[in-house]
N, C-alpha and C positions, 0 to 999 in steps of 0.2 A: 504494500500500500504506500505513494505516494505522501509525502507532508514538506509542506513548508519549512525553508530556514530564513528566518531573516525574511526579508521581503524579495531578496536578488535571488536564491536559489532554490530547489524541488531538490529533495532525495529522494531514488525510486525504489535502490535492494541496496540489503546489506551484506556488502564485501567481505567484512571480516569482525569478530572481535575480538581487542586489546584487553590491556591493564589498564587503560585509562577511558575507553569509551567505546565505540561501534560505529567502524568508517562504513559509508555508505558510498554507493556511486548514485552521483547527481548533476542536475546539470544548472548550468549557471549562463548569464548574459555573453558569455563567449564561449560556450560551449560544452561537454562532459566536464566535470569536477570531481575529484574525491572528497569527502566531507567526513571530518571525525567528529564526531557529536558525545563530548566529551561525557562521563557519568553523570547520573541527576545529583548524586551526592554532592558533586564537585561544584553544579552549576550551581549549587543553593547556599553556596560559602561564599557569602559579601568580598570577604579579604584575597578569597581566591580571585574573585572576576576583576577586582581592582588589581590586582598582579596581573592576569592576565591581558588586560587593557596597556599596562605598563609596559609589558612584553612584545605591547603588538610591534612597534618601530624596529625593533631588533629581528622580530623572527621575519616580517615583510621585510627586511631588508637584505635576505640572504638567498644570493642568487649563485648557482653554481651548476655546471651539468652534470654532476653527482651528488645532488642532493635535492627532493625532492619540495617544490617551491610551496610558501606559505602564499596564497594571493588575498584569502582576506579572514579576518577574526569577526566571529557573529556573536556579537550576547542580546539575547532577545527573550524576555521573558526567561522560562526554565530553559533552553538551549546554549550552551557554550558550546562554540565549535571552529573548526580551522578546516576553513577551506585550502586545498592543497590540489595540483598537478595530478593528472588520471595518470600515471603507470601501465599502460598494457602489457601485462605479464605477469610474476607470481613472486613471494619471499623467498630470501636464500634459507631458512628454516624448510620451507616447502621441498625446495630441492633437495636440502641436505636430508630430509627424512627419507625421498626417493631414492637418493644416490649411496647413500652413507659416508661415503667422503670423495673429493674431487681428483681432479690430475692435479697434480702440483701446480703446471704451468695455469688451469685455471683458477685455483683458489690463490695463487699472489694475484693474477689480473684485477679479481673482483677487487683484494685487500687495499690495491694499488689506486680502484679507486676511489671506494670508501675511506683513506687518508688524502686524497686530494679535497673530498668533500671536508673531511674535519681540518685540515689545514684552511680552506676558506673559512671554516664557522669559529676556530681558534682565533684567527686575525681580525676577525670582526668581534670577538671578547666573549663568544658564543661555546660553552660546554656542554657538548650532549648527554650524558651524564648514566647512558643505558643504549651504549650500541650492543647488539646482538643480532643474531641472526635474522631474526624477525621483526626487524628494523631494516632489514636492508632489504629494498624490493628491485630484480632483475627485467630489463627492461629487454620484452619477449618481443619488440618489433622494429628495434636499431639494429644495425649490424652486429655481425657477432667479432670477437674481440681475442687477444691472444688463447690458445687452448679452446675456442669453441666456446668462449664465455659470452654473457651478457653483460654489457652495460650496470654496473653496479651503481644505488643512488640510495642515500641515508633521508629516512626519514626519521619525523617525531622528535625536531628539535626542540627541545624549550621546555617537552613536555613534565617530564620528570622534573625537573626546576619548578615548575607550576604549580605541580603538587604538590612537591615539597616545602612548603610554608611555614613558617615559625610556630602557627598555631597549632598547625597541623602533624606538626612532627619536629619533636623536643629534638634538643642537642644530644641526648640520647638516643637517637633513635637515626640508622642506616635507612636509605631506599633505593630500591634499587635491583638486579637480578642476579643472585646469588652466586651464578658459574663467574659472570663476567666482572664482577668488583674485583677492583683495587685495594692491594692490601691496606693503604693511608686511609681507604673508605672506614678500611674493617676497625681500621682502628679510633675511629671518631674523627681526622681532621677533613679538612674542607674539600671538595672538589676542586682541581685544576684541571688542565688541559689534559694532565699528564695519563688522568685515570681512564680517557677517550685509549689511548695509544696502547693501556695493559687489556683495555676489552677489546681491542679491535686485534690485538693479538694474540689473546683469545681463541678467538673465532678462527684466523686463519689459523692457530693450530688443530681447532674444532674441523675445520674443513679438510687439511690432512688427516688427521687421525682417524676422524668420527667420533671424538670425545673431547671435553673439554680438558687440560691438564689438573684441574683440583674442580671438579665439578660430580654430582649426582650423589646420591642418598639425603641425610636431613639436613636443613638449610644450612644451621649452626656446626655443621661438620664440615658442610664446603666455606664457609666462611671462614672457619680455623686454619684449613689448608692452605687456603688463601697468604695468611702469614707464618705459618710451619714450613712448610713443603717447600719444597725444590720440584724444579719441572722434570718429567720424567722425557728421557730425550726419546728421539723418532727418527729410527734408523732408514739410512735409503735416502734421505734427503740430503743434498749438498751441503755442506759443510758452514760456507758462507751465509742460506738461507736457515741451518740450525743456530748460527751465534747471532743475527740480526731476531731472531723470535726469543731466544737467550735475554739480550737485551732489553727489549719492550716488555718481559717478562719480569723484570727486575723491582724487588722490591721498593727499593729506593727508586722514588716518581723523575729524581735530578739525572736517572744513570741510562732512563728510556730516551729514545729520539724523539725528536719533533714530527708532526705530521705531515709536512712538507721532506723531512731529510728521510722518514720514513717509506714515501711513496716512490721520490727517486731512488731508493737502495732497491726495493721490489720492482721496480720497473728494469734495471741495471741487470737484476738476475732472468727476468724470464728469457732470453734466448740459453739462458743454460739449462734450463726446466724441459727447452722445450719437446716432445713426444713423448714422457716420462708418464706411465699407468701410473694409474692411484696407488697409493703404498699399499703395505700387506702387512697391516697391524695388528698384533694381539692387543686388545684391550685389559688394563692390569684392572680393571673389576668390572665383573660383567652384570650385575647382581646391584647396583647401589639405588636403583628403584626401589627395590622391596627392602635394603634396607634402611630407607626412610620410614617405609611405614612400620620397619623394626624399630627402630628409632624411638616412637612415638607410643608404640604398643608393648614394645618389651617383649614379642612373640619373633618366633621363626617362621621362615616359610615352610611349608607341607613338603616331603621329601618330595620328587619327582615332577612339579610346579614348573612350568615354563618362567625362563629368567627373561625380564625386558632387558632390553638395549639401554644401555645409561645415555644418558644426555640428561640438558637442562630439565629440570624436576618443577610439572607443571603444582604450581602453589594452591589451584582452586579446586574446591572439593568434584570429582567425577570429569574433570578436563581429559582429554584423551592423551596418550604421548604421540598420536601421529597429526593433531589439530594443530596446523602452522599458526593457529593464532592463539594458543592455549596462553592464559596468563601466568607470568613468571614474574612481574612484577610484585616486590615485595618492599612492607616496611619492616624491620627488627630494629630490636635492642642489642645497641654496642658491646660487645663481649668484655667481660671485663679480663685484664691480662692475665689472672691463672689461667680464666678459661683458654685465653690463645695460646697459651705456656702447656697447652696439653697436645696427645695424638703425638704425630710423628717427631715433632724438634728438629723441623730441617731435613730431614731425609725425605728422599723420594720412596713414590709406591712402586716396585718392583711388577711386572706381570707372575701372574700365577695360573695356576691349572684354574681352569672354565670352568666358573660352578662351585670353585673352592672359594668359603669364605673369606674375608680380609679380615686378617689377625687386631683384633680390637674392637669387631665390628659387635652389635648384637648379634646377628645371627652366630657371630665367633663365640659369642658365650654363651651362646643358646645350646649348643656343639658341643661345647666343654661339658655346660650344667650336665646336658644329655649321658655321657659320657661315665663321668663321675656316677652319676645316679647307676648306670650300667653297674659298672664294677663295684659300689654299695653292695645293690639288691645281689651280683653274685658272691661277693665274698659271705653275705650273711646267708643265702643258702649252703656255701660251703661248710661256713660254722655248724650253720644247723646239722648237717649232714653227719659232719664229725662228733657233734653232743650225740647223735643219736645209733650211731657205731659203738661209741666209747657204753653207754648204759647199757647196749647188747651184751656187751662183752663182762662186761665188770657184775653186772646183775645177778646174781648165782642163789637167793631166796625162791624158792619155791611157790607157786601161786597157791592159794587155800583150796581144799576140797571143792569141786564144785555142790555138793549138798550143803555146805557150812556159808558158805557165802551169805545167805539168805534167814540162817537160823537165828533164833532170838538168845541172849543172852543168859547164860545157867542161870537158875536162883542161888541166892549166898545162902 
């Protein structure tokens, strides 16, 4: 069904939905429009629509052909929404659940242009604050590009900033999507540019591998990894392309590239990429779906239970893991430092047999508990076994008569 936005534009279907609303395809005084129509909750926060008003100069004013254009901001009544540029095509999420991981030479192309888009939106003082996958939409009707790629374009600038409001979310309190934070995030300071460059490197290791490097099971686990853990490397790839993802991977936000030195380094490599299949990765946990909902429940999975594929861990209750637009967007509380002080300490997750638990995980102590209780209940049938040998043997009285058994006691 058709409705009004604003008085300039009609939304007819809905495309997709977000963490922050439900883009519709619409059309407008010059033609097709995407239309996000942000949550009612959102619309109905005074403070929020007055930021977003504030907002409008900055995000209308970012024009780039990797990044999907804001052309105009609508608050009208209960609607807040952002008119944005029609995309014909589909999210690299979409893809990435079809393909499971790319050629090399296409997942730098895409990477290469998704930082020219954040190199534009940095120089204009603009932080996107939640690039992932399903932020990036592939444009299915331009040429196609090194590797057989599309056209790579960021969208939902500003949006996360929007959100994120003082009233709305204490200095305590992260937002944001779990696989692809920054560890400065995790740790309470502020967003800079820098934390654009550790998610968008991220993602391209997301697009080699098919897994994010500290991503999948419960939030607050990928969160700690986030500042514990060390990247688990990915063999096969060039050497130069393993120390430039090394880099942007780096704790410290001062020791990552810029977006601009970032896109020339990936651009530099793909004639060395180029005809190279998709790697042939064992994933070091294959299982970190289920155990979130270990996580949470304190339970195992059922012996013989199909394991999901990890990836980004949709946060909304019954979301699919193959819905490119499943919500991952999340608010948490800042960890406080014992909590980060726990799990690995720096060490990477090695690969392991398929199916076999990760040493710490619940399901790992579910394993144990199981285990233990095993060997319990047999040792105490052994005991029993042996009390009951030993009185065979040692017992040498005589049972009474069977006619006495029953009889009443002499008189005195």
């Amino acid at each position: 069904m058709a409705r009004r936005i604003g008085s300039r534009y009609t939304a007819h279907q809905i495309l997709g939905r977000g963490s922050a609303g439900t883009v519709w395809l619409g059309e407008g005084p010059d033609g097709p429009v995407a239309i996000k129509l942000l949550r009612e909750d959102l619309s109905s926060d005074q403070e929020l629509v007055g930021r977003f008003v504030q907002e409008r100069t900055a995000l209308l004013g970012l024009e780039h052909p990797h990044v999907v254009s804001v052309r105009d901001l609508v608050v009208d009544g209960n609607d807040l929404a952002l008119v944005m540029d029609l995309v014909r095509g589909t999210d690299l999420r979409t893809r990435l659940d079809r393909e499971r991981r790319l050629a090399p030479e296409a997942a730098v192309a895409i990477a290469a242009d998704v930082a020219d888009g954040l190199a534009a939106a940095h120089a204009a003082g603009v932080v996107h604050r939640d690039v992932k996958p399903e932020n990036v939409l592939l444009d299915m009707q331009g040429p196609l590009g090194p590797g057989g790629s599309h056209r790579a374009l960021l969208t939902d600038f500003g949006v996360a900033k929007l959100i994120d409001t003082p009233r709305r979310t204490r200095a305590s309190k992260i937002i944001g999507t779990p696989d692809y934070l920054a560890p400065e995030i995790v740790e309470g300071l502020p967003p800079r540019a820098a934390v654009d460059i550790y998610a968008l490197a991220t993602v391209l290791y997301e697009l080699l591998a098919g897994f994010t490097p500290f991503g999948g099971g419960h939030p607050g686990a990928v969160l700690r990894r986030h500042v514990t853990e060390t990247v688990v490397p990915l063999p096969g790839i060039p050497d130069e392309l393993w120390q430039l993802l090394v880099q942007c991977l780096a704790k410290a936000p001062a020791s990552r590239l810029r977006a601009s030195e970032l896109a020339a380094r990936l651009r530099e490599l793909l004639p060395l990429l180029a005809g190279m299949p998709p790697l042939d990765v064992d994933e070091p946990d294959t299982d970190e779906a289920e155990e979130a909902a270990e996580e949470l429940s304190g339970a195992a999975p059922a012996a013989g239970q199909p394991v999901r594929r990890r990836g980004a861990v949709p946060l909304v209750p019954g979301a699919r893991p193959s819905d490119s637009n499943r919500d991952t967007h999340t608010s948490m509380r800042v960890p406080a430092p014992d909590e980060l002080a726990g799990g690995a300490r720096g060490t990477a997750r090695a690969p392991r047999t398929a199916g076999a638990p990760r040493p710490g995980s619940a399901r790992n102590r579910a394993v144990t508990r199981r285990r233990r209780l095993t060997l319990a209940v047999a040792a105490t049938l052994l005991t029993a076994a042996g009390v009951a040998t030993w009185l065979t043997t040692t017992d040498d009285t005589p049972p009474p008569p069977p006619d006495m058994e029953n009889s009443a006691p002499a008189a005195p």
